[in-house]
N, C-alpha and C positions, 0 to 999 in steps of 0.2 A: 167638260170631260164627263164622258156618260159613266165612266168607272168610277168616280170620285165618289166618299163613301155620303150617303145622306142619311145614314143612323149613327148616334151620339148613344154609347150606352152609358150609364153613372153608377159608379160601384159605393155605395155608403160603408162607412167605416164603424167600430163600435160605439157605444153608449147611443147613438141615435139610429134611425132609419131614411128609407126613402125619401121622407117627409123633408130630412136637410138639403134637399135637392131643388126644394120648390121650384125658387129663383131661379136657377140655371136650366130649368126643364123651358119654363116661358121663354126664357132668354132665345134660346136655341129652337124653340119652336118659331118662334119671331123669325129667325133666319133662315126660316126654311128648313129646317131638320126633322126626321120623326124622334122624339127623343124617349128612350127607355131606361127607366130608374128600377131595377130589379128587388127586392128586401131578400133577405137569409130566407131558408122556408122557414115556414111557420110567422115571415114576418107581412104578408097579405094583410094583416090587421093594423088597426091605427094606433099609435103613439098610448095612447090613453090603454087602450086593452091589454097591449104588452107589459106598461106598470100596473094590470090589476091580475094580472098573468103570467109571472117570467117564469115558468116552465117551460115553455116555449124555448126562451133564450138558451136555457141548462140545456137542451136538445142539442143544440145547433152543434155543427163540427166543421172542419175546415173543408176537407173530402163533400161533404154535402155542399155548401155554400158554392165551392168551384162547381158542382156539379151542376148546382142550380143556373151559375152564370154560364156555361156550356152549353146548356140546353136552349138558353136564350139568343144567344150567337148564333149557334148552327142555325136556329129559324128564321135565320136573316137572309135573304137574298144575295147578300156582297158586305163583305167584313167592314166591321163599324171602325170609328173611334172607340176609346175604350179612357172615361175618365174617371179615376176613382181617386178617393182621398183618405187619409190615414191608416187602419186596414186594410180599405178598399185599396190604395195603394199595391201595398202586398198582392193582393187577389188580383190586380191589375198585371203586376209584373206575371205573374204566375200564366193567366188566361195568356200573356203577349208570349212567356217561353215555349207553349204550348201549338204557336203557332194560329193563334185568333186575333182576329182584331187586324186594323191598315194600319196603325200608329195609338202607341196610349202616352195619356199624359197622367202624372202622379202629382197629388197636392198634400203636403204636409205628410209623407209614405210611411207606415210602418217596415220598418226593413225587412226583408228576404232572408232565408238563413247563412251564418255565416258575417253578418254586420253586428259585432259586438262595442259599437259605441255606445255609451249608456249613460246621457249627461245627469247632474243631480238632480235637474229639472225634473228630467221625466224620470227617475227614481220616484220624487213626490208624487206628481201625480197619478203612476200606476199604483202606489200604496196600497190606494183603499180593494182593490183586489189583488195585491201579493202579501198581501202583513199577514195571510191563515194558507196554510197549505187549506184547511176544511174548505174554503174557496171554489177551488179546482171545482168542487161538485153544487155548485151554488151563482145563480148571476147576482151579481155585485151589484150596487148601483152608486149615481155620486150624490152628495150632498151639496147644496148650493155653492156653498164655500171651496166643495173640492171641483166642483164642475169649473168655475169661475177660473179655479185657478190653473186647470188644463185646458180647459176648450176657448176663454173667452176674458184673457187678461188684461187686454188692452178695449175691452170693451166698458161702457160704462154702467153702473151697475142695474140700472131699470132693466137696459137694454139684455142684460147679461141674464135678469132674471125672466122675462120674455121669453129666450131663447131657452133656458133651461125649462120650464114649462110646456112651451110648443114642442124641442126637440127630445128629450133624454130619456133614457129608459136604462135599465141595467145592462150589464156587457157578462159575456160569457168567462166563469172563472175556469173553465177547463181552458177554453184557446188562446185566454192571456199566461196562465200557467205552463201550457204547453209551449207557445212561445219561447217562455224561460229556460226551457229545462230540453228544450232541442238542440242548445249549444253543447248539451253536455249528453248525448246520446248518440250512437255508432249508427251511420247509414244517415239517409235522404229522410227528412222530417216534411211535415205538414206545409211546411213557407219556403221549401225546396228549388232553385232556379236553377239554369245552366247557364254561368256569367257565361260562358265562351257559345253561346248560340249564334254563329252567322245568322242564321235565318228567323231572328228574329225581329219582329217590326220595331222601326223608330219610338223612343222613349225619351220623355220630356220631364225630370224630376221641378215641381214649383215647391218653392220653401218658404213658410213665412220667418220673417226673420226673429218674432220674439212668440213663435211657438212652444210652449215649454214640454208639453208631451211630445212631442220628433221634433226635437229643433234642429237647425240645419247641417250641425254635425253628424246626425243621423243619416241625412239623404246624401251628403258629401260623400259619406264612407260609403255607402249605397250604390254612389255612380262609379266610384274608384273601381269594387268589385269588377264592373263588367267590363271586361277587356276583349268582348266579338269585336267585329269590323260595322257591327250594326250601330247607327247612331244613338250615342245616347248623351243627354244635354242636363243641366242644371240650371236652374232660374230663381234666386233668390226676391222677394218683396218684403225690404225693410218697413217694422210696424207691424207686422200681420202677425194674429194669434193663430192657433190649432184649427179654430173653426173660422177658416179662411172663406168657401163659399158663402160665409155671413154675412162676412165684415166689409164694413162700407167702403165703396171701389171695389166689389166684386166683379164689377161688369166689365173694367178690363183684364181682369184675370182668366175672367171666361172667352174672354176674345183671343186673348192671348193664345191660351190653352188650343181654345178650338183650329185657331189659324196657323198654330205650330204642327198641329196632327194632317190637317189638312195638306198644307206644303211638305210634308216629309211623306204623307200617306204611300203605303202600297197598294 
């Protein structure tokens, strides 16, 4: 099929960047894909410079981040996949109501506004940026311990501290703040969707099942929302933490993913 999409774009979620994407860029390049992992602005820089710099992070807003992924789409010749993961989730659904993208798929999704399940899990681990409103104006970052116990619980712990080294970086306390405090404000906020979009492309929520930051009561209530005629699915994988692209057996997740956007694509 000459329409068939062959751009993969990868939306990263917070506390990490592009950089979480490695795996899944090779992967997908392997298959023939061109694949594009966009960062937040200001996130061009590596891993290392953003913890010697989180300014950068305190910048970032939701309205820009969409913007940035917009601009990257429109330069596309024929609308991509669209996969993003925690956040990126969010920003995924977001880019899809918008009317971008042939099919997205969400991995471990921050919700959209409007999904007020809030398990105690991920009470804890949002903590270390909701315990100070002062926050709001400050990127947060995790400590091994708290990283561990959001992104990477079922991992073991060399490997866990690996990953925290390679991946993490502070997360924006304005858009986790905002987040919060959108259920309790009048009008359309920043993680805004329109459940009832006919026209909007196919969406594939994956959950890992012992995620503690979105566990899969979050993305359950997520898919309930949308009541268009436009497909939207759930996929559970028992075992799997937050930082799902990570963790071993990534590679049928990504198959997964990829072959469920594919067969449903517009």
């Amino acid at each position: 099929m000459t329409d068939r999409p062959d751009t993969v774009v990868l939306v990263h979620g917070f506390w990490v960047t592009p950089r979480s994407w490695e795996h899944w860029i090779t992967h997908y390049e392997q298959r023939g894909f061109r694949v594009l992992a966009p960062g937040y602005p200001g996130f061009e820089v590596e891993v290392e410079a953003l913890n010697a710099n989180p300014d950068i992070i305190t910048a970032v807003t939701v309205p820009a981040i969409i913007d940035r992924l917009t601009a990257v789409i429109d330069g596309l010749d024929r609308p991509p996949v669209i996969i993003g993961h925690s956040a990126g989730g969010a920003f995924t659904q977001i880019l899809l109501d918008r009317g971008l993208g042939a099919a997205g798929v969400v991995l471990n999704s921050a919700p959209t506004e409007g999904v007020r399940v809030v398990p105690a899990s991920q009470i804890r681990s949002t903590f270390p940026a909701l315990r100070s409103p002062a926050n709001r104006h400050r990127a947060v970052g995790l400590t091994f311990d708290e990283w561990r116990h959001a992104f990477t619980n079922t991992f073991g712990e060399e490997e866990s501290r690996e990953l925290y080294e390679r991946y993490h970086v502070p997360a924006s306390g304005r858009i986790l703040w905002g987040s919060v405090l959108a259920e309790f404000q009048p009008g359309h906020q920043d993680t805004w969707v329109d459940y009832r979009n006919h026209a909007r492309a196919p969406l594939l929520f994956i959950s890992g099942g012992e995620d503690h930051i979105m566990p899969p009561a979050v993305q359950r209530s997520n898919v309930r929302h949308y009541t268009s005629r436009t497909i939207t699915e759930h996929f559970e994988y028992d075992g799997y933490a937050h930082l799902l692209p990570a963790q071993k057996g990534w590679e049928e997740i990504a198959d997964h993913a990829l072959d469920w956007a594919l067969r449903h694509a517009r």
